[in-house]
C-alpha positions as CSV (number, residue, x, y, z in Angstrom):
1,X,142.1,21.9,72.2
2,X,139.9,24.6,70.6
3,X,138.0,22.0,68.8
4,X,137.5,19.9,71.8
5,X,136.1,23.0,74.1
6,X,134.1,23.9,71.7
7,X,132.3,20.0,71.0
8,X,132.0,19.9,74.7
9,X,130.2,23.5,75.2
10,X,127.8,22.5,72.2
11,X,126.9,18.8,73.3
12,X,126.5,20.4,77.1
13,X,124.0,22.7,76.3
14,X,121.7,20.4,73.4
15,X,121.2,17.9,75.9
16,X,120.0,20.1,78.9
17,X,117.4,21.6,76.1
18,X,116.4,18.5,74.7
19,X,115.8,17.0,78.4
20,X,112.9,19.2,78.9
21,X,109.2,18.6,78.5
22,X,107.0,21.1,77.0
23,X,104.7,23.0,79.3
24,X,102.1,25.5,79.4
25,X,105.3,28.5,78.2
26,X,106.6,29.2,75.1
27,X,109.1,26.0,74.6
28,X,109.6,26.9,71.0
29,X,113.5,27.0,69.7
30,X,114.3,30.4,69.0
31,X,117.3,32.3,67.4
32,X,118.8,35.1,68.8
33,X,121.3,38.0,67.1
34,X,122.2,41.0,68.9
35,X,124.9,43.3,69.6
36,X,126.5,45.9,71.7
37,X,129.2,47.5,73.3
38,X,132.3,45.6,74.4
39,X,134.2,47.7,77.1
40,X,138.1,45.6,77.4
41,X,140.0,44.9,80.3
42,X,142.7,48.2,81.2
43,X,145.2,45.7,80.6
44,X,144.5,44.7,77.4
45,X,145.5,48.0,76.6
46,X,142.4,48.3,74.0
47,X,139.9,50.9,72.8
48,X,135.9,49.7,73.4
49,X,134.4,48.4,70.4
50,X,131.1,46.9,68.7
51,X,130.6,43.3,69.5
52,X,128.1,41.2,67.5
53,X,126.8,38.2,68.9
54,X,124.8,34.8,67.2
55,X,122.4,32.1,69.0
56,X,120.1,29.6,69.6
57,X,117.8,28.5,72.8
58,X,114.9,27.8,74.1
59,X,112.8,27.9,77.5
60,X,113.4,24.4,79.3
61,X,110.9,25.5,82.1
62,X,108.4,28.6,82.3
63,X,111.5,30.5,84.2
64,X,114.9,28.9,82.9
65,X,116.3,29.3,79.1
66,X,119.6,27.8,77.4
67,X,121.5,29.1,74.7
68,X,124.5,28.5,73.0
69,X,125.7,31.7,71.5
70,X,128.8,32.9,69.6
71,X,130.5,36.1,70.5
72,X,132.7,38.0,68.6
73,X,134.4,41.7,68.9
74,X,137.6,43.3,67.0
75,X,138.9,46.2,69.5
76,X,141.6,47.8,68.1
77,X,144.7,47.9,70.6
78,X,145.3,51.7,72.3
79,X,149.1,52.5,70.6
80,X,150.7,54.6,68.4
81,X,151.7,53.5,64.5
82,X,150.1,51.2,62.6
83,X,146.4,50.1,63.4
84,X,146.6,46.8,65.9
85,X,143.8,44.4,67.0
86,X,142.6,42.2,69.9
87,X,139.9,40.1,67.8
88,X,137.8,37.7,70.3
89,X,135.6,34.6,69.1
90,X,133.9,32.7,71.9
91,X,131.0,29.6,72.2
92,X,129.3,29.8,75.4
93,X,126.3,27.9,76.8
94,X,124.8,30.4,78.7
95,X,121.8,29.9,81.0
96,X,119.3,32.7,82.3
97,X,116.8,32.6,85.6
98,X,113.4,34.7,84.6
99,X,111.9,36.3,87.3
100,X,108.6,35.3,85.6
101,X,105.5,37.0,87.4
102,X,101.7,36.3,85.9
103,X,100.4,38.8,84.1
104,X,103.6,41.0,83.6
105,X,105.3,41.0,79.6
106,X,108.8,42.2,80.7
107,X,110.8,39.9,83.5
108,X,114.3,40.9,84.9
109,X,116.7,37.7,85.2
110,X,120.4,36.5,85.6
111,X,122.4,35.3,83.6
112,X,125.3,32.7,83.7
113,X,127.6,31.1,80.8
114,X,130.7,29.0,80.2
115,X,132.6,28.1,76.8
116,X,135.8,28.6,75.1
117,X,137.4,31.7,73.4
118,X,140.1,31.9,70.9
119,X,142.1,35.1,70.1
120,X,144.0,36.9,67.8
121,X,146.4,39.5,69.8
122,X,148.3,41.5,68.3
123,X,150.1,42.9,71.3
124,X,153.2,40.2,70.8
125,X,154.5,40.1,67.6
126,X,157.3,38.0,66.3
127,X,158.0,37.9,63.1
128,X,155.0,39.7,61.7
129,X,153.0,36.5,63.4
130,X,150.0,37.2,65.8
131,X,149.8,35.2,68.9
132,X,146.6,32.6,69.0
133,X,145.3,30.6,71.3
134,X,142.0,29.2,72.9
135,X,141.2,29.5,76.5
136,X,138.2,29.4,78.8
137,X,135.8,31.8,79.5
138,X,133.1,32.1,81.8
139,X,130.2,35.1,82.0
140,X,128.0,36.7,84.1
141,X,124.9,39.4,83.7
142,X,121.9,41.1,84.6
143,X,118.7,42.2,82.0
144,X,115.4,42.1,81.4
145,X,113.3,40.7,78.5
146,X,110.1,41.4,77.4
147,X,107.6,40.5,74.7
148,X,107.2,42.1,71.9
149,X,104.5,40.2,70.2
150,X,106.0,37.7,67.6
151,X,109.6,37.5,69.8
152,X,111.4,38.7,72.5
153,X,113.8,41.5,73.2
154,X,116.6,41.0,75.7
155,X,118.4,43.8,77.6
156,X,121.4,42.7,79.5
157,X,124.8,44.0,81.2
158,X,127.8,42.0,82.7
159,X,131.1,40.7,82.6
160,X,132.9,38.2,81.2
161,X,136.5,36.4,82.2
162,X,138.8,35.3,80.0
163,X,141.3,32.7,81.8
164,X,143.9,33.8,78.5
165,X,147.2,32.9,80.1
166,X,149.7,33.2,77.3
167,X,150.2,37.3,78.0
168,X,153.8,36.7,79.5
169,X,152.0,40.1,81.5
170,X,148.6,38.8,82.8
171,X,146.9,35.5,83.7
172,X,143.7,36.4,83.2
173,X,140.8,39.8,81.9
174,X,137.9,40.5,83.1
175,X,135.9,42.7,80.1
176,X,132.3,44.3,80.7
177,X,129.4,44.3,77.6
178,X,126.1,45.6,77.2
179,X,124.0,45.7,74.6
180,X,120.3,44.4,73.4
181,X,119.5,40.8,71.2
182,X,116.0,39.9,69.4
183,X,114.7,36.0,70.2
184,X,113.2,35.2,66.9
185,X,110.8,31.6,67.5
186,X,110.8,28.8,65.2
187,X,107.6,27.9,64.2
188,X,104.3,28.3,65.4
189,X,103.2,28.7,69.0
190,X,101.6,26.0,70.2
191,X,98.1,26.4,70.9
192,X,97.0,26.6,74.5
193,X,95.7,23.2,76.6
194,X,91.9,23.1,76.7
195,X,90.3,24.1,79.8
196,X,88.6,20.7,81.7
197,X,84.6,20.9,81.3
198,X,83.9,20.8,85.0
199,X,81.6,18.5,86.2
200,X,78.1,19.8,87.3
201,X,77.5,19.2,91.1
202,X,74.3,17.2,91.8
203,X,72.0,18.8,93.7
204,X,69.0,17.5,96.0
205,X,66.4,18.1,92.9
206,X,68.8,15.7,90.9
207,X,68.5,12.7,93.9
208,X,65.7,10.7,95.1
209,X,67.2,8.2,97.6
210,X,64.0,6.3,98.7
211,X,62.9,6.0,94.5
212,X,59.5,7.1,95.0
213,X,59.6,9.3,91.9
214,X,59.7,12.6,94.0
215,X,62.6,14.1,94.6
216,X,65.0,14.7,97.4
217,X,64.0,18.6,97.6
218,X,60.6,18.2,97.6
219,X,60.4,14.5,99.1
220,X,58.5,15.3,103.2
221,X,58.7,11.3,103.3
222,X,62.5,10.7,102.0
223,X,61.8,7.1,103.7
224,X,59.0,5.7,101.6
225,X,58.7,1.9,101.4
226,X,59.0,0.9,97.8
227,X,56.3,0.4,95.8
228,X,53.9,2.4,97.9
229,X,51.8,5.2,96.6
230,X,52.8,8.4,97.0
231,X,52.1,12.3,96.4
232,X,53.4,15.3,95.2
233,X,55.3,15.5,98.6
234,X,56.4,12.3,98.6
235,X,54.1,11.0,101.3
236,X,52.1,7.8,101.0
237,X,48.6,8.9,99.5
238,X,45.9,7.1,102.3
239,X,44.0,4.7,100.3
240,X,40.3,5.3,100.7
241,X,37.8,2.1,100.9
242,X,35.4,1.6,98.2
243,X,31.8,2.8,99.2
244,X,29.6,-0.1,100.1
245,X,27.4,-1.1,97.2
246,X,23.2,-1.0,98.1
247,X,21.3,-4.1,97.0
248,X,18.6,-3.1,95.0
249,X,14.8,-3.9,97.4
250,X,12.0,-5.4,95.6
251,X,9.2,-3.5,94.3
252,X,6.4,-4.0,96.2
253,X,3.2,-1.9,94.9
């Protein structure tokens, strides 16, 4: 069961990365390690305790990331006599919404997750045995991230159910965390698209629809037959008749 939960979380969130198509964000993979503190259910009858917490992700859109990401705290149980633990290990895909605005390095966003936990309680006892067991969990948060040059840092609070039904005193526990993770990228960041050359305008100086040579802004005759004779204006230059040649009278002395 354990195995199968956590094949299915995996497989889940590696095809819903590898579906998207890079755009103009920061689609790099990235791993993430963080840790906080892990504040147990009343009824689990525990003390809060350090959790630590492994991952890897990667933006599928400018405002949507997927991780998977493996969880694990050790609170010890709130009893007299010898020292007692609750130890937790859970897989969880976990997606965030970014409340990406331009210009702005730090984004709030939401967070929401689903995977499988196992424990190790030792709250029932029989024969010196510990009572084990995998069950589904599901999470939900609030942080922030921001951009701290090479990677990210995440800030985030929330909760996170545990559907553990095998406490013959609760069907489920509801535990809070918060704490702070570092996105690490693989790789190098891809270098930005090139900006299109834009395309110069023509103007009237570049145009001369009648083809007279002159053009459009300076053309007073835009309607020139072709092949006539024009001006710097564009206008048909008159053409002037040749002055009459005088025959040459006879000499007469």
């Amino acid at each position: 069961m354990k195995k199968k939960l956590l094949c299915c979380a995996l497989l889940a969130g590696m095809s819903m990365a590898q579906s998207a198509v890079a755009q103009d964000y920061d689609d790099r993979w990235y791993i993430s390690a963080g840790a906080g503190i892990f504040m147990p259910d009343e009824d689990r009858n525990a003390n809060d305790d350090r959790y630590g917490m492994l991952g890897l992700g990667k933006f599928v859109s400018p405002n949507i990331s997927i991780d998977a990401e493996l969880f694990h705290t050790n609170p010890v149980l709130d009893q007299t006599g010898p020292e007692k633990n609750w130890e937790l290990l859970s897989l969880s895909i976990v997606g965030r919404y970014h409340f990406v605005k331009d210009g702005r390095d730090t984004n709030p966003y939401i967070a929401l997750g689903l995977g499988a936990q196992e424990h190790h309680d030792d709250t029932l006892t029989f024969l010196s045995s510990r009572r084990t067991g995998t069950a589904v969990t599901a999470l939900a948060g609030v942080g922030v991230q921001t951009d701290i040059g090479y990677g990210y840092l995440r800030a985030e609070i929330g909760a996170r159910w545990d559907s553990d039904d095998e406490n013959p005193n609760d069907d489920s526990y509801t535990d809070g965390y918060a704490g702070v993770s570092f996105l690490f990228p693989i790789g190098a960041e891809a270098a930005p698209a090139p900006e299109p050359t834009p395309i110069p305008q023509k103007t009237c100086a570049d145009l001369d629809d009648d083809g007279d040579g002159v053009n459009n802004c300076n053309d007073q005759c835009p309607a020139t037959p072709a092949g006539e004779a024009v001006g710097p204006n564009g206008c048909p230059v008159p053409v002037q008749e040749p002055e009459p040649v005088l025959e040459p009278k006879p000499f007469r002395g």
